[in-house]
Every structure is written in C-alpha cells, then in structure tokens.
C-alpha positions as CSV (number, residue, x, y, z in Angstrom):
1,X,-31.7,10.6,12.5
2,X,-31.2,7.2,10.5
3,X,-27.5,6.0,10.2
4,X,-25.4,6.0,7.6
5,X,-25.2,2.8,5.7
6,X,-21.5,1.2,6.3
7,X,-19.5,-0.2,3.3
8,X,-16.1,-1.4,3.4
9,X,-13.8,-0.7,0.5
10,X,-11.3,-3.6,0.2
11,X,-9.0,-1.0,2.1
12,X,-11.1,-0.8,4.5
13,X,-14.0,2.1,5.4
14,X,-12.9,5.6,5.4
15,X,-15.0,9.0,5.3
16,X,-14.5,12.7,6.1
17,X,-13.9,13.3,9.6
18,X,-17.1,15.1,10.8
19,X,-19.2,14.0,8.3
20,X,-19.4,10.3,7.7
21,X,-16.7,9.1,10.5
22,X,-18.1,10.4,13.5
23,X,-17.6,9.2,17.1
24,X,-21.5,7.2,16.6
25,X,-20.3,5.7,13.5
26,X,-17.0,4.6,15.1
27,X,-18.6,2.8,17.6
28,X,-20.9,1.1,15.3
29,X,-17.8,-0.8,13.1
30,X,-16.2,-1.4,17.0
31,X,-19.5,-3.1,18.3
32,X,-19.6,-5.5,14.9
33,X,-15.7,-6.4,15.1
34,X,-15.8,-6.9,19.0
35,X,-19.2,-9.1,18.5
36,X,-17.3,-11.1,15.9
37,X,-14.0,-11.9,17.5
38,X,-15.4,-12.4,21.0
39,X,-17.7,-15.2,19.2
40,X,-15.0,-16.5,17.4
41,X,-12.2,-16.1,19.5
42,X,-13.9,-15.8,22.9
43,X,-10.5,-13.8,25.7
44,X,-8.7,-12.9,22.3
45,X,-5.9,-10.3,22.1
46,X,-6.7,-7.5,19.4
47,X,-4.7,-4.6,18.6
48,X,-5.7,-0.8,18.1
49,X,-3.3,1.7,16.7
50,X,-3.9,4.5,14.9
51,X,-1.7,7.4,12.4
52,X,-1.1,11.3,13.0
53,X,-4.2,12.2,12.0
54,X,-6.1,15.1,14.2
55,X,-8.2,13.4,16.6
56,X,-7.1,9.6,15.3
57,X,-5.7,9.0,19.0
58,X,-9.5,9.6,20.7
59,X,-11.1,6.9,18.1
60,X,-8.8,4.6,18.3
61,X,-9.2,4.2,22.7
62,X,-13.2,4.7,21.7
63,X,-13.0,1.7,19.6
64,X,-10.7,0.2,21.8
65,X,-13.2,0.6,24.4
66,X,-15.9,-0.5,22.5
67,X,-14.3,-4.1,21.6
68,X,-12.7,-4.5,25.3
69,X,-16.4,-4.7,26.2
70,X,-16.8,-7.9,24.1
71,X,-14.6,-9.3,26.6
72,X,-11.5,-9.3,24.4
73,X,-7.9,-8.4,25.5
74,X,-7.0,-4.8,23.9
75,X,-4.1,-3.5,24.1
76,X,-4.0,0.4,22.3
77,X,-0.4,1.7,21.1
78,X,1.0,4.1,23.6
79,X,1.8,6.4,20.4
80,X,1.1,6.3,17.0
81,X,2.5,3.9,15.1
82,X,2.4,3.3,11.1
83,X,0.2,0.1,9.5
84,X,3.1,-2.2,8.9
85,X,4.0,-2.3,12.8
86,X,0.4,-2.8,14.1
87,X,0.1,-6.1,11.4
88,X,3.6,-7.2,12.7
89,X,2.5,-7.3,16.2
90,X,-0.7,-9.5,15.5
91,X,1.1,-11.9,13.2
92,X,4.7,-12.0,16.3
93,X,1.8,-12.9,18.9
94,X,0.0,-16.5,19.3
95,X,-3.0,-14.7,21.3
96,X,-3.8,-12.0,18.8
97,X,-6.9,-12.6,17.2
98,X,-7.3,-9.2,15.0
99,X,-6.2,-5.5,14.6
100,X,-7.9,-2.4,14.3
101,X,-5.9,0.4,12.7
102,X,-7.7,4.0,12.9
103,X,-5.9,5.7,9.6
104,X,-7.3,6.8,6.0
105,X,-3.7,5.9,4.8
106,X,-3.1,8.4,1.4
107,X,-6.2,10.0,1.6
108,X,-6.5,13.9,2.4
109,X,-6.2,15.4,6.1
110,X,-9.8,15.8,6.2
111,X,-10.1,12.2,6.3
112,X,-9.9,9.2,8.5
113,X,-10.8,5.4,8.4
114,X,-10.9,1.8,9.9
115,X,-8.7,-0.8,8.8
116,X,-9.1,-4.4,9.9
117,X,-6.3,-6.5,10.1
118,X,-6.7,-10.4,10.6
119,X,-4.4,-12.9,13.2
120,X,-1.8,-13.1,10.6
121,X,-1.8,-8.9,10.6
122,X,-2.4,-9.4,6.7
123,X,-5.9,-7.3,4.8
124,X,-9.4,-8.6,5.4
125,X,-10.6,-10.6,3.0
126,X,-13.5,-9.5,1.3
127,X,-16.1,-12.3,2.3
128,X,-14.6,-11.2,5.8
129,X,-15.7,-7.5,5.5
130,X,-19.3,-8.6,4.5
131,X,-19.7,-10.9,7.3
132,X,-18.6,-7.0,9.3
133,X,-20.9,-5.4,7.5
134,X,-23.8,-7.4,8.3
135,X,-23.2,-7.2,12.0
136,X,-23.1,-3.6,12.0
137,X,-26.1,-2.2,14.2
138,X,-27.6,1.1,12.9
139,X,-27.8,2.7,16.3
140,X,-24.2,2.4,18.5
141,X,-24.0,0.9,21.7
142,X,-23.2,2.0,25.4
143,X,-21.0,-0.8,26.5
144,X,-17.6,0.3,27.3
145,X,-14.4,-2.2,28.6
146,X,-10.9,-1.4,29.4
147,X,-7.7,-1.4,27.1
148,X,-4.2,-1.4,28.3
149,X,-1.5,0.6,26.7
150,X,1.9,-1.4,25.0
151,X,4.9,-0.2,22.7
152,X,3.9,-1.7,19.6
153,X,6.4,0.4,17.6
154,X,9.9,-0.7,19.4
155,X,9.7,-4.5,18.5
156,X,8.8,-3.7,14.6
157,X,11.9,-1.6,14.2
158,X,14.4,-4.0,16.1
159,X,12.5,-6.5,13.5
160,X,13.8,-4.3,11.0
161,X,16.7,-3.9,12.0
162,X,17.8,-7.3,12.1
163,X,17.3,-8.2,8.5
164,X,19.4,-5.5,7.3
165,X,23.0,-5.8,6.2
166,X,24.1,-3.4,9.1
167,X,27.8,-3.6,7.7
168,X,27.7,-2.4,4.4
169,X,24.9,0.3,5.6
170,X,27.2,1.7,8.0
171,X,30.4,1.7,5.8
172,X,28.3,3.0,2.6
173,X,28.6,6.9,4.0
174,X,25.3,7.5,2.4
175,X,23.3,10.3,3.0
176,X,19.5,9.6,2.3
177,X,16.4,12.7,2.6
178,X,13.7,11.3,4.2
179,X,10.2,12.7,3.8
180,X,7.7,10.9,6.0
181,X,4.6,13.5,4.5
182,X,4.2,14.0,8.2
183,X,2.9,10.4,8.8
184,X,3.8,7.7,11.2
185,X,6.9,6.6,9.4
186,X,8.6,9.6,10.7
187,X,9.9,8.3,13.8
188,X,10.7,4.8,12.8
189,X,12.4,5.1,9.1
190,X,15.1,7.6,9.9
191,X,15.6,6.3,13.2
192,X,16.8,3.2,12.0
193,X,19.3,4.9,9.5
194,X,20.2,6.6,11.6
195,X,21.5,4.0,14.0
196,X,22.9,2.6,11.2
197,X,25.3,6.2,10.7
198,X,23.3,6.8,7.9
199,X,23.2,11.0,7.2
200,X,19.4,11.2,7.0
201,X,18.1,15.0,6.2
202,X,14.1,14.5,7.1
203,X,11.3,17.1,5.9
204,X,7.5,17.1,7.0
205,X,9.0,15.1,10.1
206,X,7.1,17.7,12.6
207,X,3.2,17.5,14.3
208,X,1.2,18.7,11.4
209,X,-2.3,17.8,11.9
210,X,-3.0,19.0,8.4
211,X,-0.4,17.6,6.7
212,X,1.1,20.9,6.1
213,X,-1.3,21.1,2.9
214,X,0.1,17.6,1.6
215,X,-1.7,15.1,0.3
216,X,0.6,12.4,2.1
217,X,0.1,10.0,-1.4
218,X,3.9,9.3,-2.4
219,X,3.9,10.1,-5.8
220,X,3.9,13.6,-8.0
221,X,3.0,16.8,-7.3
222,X,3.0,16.1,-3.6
223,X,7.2,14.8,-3.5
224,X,7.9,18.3,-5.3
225,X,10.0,19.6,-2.2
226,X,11.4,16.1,-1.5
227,X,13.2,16.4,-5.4
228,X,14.4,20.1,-4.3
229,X,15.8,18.5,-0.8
230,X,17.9,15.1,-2.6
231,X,19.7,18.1,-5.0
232,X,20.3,20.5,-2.6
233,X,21.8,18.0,-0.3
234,X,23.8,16.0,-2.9
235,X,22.1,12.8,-1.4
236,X,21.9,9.6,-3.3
237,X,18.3,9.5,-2.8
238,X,15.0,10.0,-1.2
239,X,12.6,7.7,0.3
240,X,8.9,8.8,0.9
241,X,6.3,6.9,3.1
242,X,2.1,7.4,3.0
243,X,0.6,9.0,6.0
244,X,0.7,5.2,7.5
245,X,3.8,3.9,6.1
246,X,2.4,0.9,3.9
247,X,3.5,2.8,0.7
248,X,6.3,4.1,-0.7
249,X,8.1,6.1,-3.6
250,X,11.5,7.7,-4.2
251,X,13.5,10.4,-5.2
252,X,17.2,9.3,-7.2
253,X,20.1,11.8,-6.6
254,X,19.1,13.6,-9.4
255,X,15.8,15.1,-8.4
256,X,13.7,12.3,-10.3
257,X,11.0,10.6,-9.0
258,X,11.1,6.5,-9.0
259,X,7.6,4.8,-9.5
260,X,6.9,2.2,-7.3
261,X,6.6,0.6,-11.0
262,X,10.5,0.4,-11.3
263,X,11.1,-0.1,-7.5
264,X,9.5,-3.0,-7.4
265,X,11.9,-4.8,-10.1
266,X,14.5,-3.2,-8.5
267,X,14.2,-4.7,-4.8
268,X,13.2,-7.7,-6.4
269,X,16.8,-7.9,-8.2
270,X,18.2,-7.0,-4.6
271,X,16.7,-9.9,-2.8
272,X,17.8,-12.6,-5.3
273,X,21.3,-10.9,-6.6
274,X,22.4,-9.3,-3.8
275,X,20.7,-11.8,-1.2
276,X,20.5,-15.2,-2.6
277,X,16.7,-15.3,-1.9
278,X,14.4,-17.3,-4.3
279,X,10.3,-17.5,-4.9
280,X,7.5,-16.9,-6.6
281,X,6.5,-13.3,-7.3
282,X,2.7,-12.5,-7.0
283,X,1.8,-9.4,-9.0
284,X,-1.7,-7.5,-9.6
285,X,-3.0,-7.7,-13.3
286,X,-2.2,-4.3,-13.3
287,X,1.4,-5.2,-12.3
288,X,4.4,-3.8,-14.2
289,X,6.0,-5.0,-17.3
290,X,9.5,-4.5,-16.1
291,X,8.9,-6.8,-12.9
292,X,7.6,-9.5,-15.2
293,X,10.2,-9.2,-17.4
294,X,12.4,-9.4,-14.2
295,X,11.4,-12.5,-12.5
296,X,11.3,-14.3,-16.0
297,X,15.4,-12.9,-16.0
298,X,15.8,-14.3,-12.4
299,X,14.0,-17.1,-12.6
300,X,11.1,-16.3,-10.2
301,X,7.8,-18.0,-10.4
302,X,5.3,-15.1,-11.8
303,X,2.1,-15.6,-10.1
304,X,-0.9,-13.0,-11.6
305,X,-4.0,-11.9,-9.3
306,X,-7.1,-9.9,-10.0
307,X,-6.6,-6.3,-8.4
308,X,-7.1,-5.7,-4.4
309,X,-4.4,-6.7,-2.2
310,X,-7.0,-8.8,-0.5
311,X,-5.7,-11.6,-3.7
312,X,-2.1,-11.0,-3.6
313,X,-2.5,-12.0,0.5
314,X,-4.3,-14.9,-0.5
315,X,-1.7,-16.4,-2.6
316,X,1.3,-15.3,0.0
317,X,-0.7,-17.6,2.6
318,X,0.1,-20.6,0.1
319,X,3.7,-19.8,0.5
320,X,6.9,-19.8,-1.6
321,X,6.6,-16.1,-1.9
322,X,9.5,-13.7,-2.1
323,X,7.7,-10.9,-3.0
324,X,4.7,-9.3,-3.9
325,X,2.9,-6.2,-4.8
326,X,-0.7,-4.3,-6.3
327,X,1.1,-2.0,-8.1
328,X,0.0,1.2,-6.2
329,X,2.5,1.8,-4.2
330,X,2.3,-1.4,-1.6
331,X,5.4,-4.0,-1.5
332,X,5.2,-7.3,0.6
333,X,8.1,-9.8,1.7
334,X,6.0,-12.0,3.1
335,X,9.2,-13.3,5.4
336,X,8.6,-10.6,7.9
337,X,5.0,-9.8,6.9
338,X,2.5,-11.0,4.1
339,X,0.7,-7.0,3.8
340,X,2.4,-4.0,2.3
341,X,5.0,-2.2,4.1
342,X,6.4,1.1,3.0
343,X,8.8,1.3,5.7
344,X,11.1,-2.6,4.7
345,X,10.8,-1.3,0.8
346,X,12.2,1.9,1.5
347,X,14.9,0.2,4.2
348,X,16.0,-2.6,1.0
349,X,16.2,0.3,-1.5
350,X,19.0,1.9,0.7
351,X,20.5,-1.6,1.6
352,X,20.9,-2.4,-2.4
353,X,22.4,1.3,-2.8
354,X,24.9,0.1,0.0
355,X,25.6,-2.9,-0.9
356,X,26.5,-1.9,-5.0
357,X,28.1,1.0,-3.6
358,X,25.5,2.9,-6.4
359,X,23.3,6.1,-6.2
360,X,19.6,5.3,-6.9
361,X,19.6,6.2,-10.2
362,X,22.0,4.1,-11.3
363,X,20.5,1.3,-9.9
364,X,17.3,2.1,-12.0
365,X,20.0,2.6,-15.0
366,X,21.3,-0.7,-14.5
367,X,17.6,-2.2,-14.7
368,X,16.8,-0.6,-17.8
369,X,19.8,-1.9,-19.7
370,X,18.1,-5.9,-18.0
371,X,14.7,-5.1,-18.5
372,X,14.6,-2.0,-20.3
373,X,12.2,0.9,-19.8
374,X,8.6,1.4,-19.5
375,X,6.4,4.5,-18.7
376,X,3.4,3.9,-16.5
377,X,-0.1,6.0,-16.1
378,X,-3.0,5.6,-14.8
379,X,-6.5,7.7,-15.2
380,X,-9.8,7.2,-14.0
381,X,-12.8,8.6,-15.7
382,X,-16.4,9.1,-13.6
383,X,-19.1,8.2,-15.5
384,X,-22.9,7.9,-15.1
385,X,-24.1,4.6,-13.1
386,X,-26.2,3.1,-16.0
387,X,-23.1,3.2,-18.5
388,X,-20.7,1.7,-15.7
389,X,-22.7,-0.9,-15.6
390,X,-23.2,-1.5,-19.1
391,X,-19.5,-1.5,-19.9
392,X,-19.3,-3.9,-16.7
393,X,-21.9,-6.7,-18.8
394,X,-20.1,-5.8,-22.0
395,X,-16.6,-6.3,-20.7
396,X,-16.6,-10.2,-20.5
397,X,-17.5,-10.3,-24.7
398,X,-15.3,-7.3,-25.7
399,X,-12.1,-7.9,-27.8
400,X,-11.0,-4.9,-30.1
401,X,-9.1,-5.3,-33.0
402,X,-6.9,-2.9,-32.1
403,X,-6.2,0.2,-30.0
404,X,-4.4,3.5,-30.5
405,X,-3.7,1.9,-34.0
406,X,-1.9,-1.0,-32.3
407,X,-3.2,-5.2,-32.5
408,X,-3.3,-6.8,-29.4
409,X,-1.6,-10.1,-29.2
410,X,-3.4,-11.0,-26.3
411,X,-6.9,-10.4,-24.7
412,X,-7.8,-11.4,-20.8
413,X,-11.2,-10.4,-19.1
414,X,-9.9,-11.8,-15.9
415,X,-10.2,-8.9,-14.5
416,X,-11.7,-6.1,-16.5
417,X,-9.9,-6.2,-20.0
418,X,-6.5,-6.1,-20.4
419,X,-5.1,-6.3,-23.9
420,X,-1.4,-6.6,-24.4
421,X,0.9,-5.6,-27.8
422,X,3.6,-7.4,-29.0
423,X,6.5,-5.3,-27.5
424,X,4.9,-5.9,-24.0
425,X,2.6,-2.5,-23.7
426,X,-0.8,-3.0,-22.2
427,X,-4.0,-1.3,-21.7
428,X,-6.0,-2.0,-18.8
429,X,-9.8,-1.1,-18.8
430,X,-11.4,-1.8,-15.3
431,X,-14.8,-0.9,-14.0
432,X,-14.4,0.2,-9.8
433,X,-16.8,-2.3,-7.9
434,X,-17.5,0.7,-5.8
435,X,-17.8,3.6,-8.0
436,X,-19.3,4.9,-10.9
437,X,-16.0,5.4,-12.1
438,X,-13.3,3.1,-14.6
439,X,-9.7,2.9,-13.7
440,X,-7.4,3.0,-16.9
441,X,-4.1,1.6,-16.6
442,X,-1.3,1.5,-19.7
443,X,2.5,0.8,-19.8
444,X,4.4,1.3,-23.1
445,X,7.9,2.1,-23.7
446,X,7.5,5.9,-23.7
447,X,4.8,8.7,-22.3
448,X,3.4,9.3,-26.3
449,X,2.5,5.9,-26.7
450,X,1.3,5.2,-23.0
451,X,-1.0,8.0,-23.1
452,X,-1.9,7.1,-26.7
453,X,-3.0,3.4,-24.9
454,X,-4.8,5.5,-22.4
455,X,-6.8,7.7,-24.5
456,X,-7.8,4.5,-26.0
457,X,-9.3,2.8,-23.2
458,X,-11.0,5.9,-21.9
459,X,-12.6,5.8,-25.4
460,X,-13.6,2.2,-24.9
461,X,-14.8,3.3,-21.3
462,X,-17.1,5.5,-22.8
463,X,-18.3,3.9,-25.4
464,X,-16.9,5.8,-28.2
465,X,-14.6,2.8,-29.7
C-alpha cells in the first residue's frame, strides 16, 4: 500500500491517530530528522518529549529509537512534559542539536503530531521543514538505537521559578483556578503557585486520555466550566494552558474570558512598568491593535511579521526583543526562550496581579482607559480550490474603496490584504498556504462593527465585493 505523502504545516505535521499518524508513518518523519542531524551534527544530543495524549508516550521512544539509530544521543523525557520545557532544554544545553516533541497541541483527542524543534529549542523554519520533507522515505525503516531517559521537566520549572517576584507572589494571598484542559501544564503551572503559597483550585488536572470531551484550545466554549470555577471560588482569576502548554487564555474574577488579544498588552505593560524591561515588540500582521497602541505608549520598538511564528522567531534571533507573539494564543520572552510559552505568560499575569495588588479584571480595566478597547474575531470560510487560488493572484492588485461602508486609510498586501480605518479597526483577508480555505481576521472597537468588517472580508473572499 503506497504511503501517505508527508507535509509539514508550519506547526509542524499532525493527523488523526490511526489514520494518517500511524506507528509506519512515525518512523518515516524519525528516519528523515535522524538522517539530517546525524549529517549535520554527526554524536549530537536531541530531545524527544511528548503530551498526555493516548498512546503519545509509545511514539515518542519509537521515534526516539528511530533517530538513536542515526548515531545521535537521545535522551526521551521520563514523563510527559509540555512544549515550552522540551525547547528550554535544547536551547540550556551546548550539545543539543534538535528536539522532537510528539503532541498535536489544540487540536482534538483524536489527534496527534510531530513538532521539530531546532538547537535554539525555537520553531523550524520553513525552508527547514522542506529540506525534512524531502528526506522522507515512503517505506519506514528497521534500524532501531537506544535512548536514555532524563527529567526534562524539573530544570524548566526551577527556570521559572527564578524569574518570578517570589515576594510579592507569596504576600499577594491570591487564589488563582487553574485549568490545565488535562494537558501537560497540569503538573508544572500550579505547582509552581503553589510553592509560592498561592491558593490554586485546578480542574481537568486528572489522566483523561480523551480530554474529558474538551477540545484543550484555550478560548470559548471549551473554558465554559473554568468561568463557573473563578465565581464559585471568589478567585481573582483563571489561567488556561493548551494540551502542550505553549498557549494560553484567562478567566478575570468575574467569570469573563480575556483574549490572548488583551493579555498580550497587558504583560507587555507588566514587563516595562512593573519590571523596568525595555525592547522591541514583534507582532504578527494579524497582531492586536491594543498592543500596538501599547508599545507606541511605552515606547517599545514595534516590529510587524507576516503570519507563522516561524517569522516572529526569526526576528527574536536578531535580538533586542522583549516580547513577541502570532496573535493565536502563543506569547514569547525571548530572555528565557525565543518560542511560545503558555506556561511564563500565564505565571507574569499572576505576578502583575501580585505585584498591583489588582484582580485580573481590573488590570484589563486599567488597559482600556491607556489603550482603550477593541473586540477581536476571526472566521475562516472553505472554499473551492480554483477560487482560493484566484483570490490568492488577485490579492497582490486588490484595494477596495471601502468595506462595511467604511474607507480604508491604509492598504498592505504584505501578507494577504489588510486594510486599516482611521480609528485603528482592520480587516484582514488571508488565503491558508495549506488549505482551500481564507482566514478572516477584524478588530474594531465593538462586536457590531467587527463582525460588520468580517462579513466584509468573507464577501471579498468569495468574490461577491
């Protein structure tokens, strides 16, 4: 039976377990990374961990195994261990050449995937993930080697640790509800709270191989009982983590969920009010109004990339970066490490509400009356293949007049199209590389007129504008 044909997302390759990702195709992406890094970095240390995820401990040692055979040094994680911590421990050692991380991240249960992680534990680029493609062999190999088993979870959280302000976490009293989506944040998040005499009340922390019916994607419906839990508890707020802990989103103590669209500004105004840090900020085009508006207030360097996290890791390698996110749910401080992390976002959101001595929502009050408010959506339409691709030639030329009644002060196709208004709403139309399907993002100052902007660009999408 032919093999199936791989094809990295930037995110790297996932399918549905059983269907796609099978033990054969496993060992196929293993035999192209271990040929790569033992040619490049012949004796080379690489990394395996892998999430909660039914069956995500058996691929992990079979790609383990795989690579070890390439006469590379592999060391698997003794337990699961969430994204963040497996990049951390490539980047804190000099031998590590790569990192293999068996999760599909948000993605359903029924899922799983390969991320690749290079020796500074950041995302693959993409010309990187073609060169893996192209040494991927349609029928799997025999050769086996040997891993060794290592903590890689201990060292990330004493990391952790030590960049907090332990003293005013401790003497805050604060009492936080943590919901891990039964991921592998669980362990790690609260336990660090809770060293610091943090009250943390955790849900989905148990073994739940299917999620408990969860999609483990931080944002609404699936933080429905996480609202219920911060009101019932009188907590100051709730901090969610992805099924891999590179995301996050929150709950304030009023049962109200926080975009990672206004926590983004709002750790941002932590780290230079509350810290003294400076730098440049590197945002996705798709990037928030509110943290633009923020780090002109600040004084931060605003640095725009075309979407993929791939480009905002490029421009943290340059340096001078404080922070940086795409916009879905991934924020970097490239200080500890230049790829998202869920699991420090979530940690500075309770050391800001600590050190203000404020509840979550007023922190988000008290960046609405700096930067005011925005509401963010996003919607992606599936269309046919042939108009995907003409909107993708017609893109480059397009520049509307106006849209959902409103003139565009500004047009850029540097990415997709992206027109702006003059009271800093935006429409985003963006064709997927990988889908017959266009992303449409739009901010505007409240849900009529957002969705007004979004209705918009679907109509441009299709063709009916």
């Amino acid at each position: 039976m032919a093999m199936q044909i791989i094809r990295f997302a930037p995110d790297g390759w996932s399918a549905r377990v059983g269907e796609d990702f099978t033990p054969e195709n496993v060992v196929r992406v293993a035999d192209a990374l271990g040929k790569l890094w033992g040619t490049e970095h012949p004796g080379g240390r690489v990394y395996v961990g892998y999430d909660t995820r039914a069956g995500a401990d058996a691929f992990a040692r079979l790609a383990g195994e795989v690579i070890a055979s390439y006469g590379l040094d592999v060391v698997l994680s003794e337990t699961f261990c969430p994204t963040p911590a497996l990049g951390w421990t490539v980047a804190n050692d000099k031998r590590a050449c790569g990192g293999v991380m068996i999760t599909a991240s948000q993605e359903s249960a029924s899922y799983l995937g390969i991320r690749v992680r290079m020796p500074d534990g950041g995302t693959c680029p993409e010309e990187e993930l073609r060169v893996i493609e192209a040494l991927v062999e349609p029928v799997p190999s025999s050769q086996r080697g040997v891993v060794s088993l290592a903590d890689v979870v201990t060292p990330y959280k004493e990391s952790l640790e030590a960049l907090l302000d332990a003293d005013a976490i401790r003497s805050a009293g604060l009492t936080v509800v943590h919901d891990p989506m039964y991921g592998a944040a669980r362990e790690v998040f609260a336990g660090i709270l809770r060293d610091l005499d943090v009250n943390v009340i955790a849900i989905h922390d148990g073994e739940s191989e299917g999620f408990g019916g969860l999609h483990p994607d931080p944002v609404e419906p699936w933080v429905d009982e996480c609202e219920q839990a911060v009101v019932e508890n009188h907590a100051v707020a709730a901090l969610v983590q992805d099924g891999d802990g590179d995301r996050l989103g929150a709950v304030d103590e009023q049962g109200r969920f926080v975009a990672v669209q206004t926590l983004v500004p709002l750790i941002l105004d932590h780290l230079v009010e509350n810290r003294g840090l400076t730098g440049r900020v590197v945002l996705n085009v798709s990037g928030s109004t509110l943290t633009r508006r923020e780090a002109r207030r600040l004084g931060c360097r605003l640095t725009i990339t075309p979407i993929g996290f791939a480009r905002l890791h490029g421009e943290m390698l340059r340096g001078d970066v404080l922070l940086g996110s795409d916009g879905e749910g991934g924020i970097a401080v490239p200080s500890h490490l230049a790829e998202r992390d869920g699991i420090l976002a979530s940690l500075l959101v309770v050391e800001a509400m600590a050190m203000r001595g404020k509840t979550l929502g007023q922190l988000v009050a008290e960046l609405e009356e700096k930067a005011g408010h925005m509401d963010y959506g996003r919607r992606d339409i599936r269309l046919d293949a042939a108009t995907v691709q003409s909107l993708r030639n017609m893109l480059p030329g397009m520049n509307p007049p106006a849209v959902a009644g409103m003139e565009p002060v500004s047009v850029s196709h540097a990415d997709g199209l992206r027109l702006q208004f003059a009271d800093e709403s935006w429409v985003l139309v963006r064709p997927s590389r990988a889908e017959s399907l266009v992303r449409i993002y739009a901010e505007a100052p409240t849900v009529e007129e957002r969705d007004a902007l979004i209705e918009g660009g679907c109509a441009l999408a299709r063709g009916d504008a």
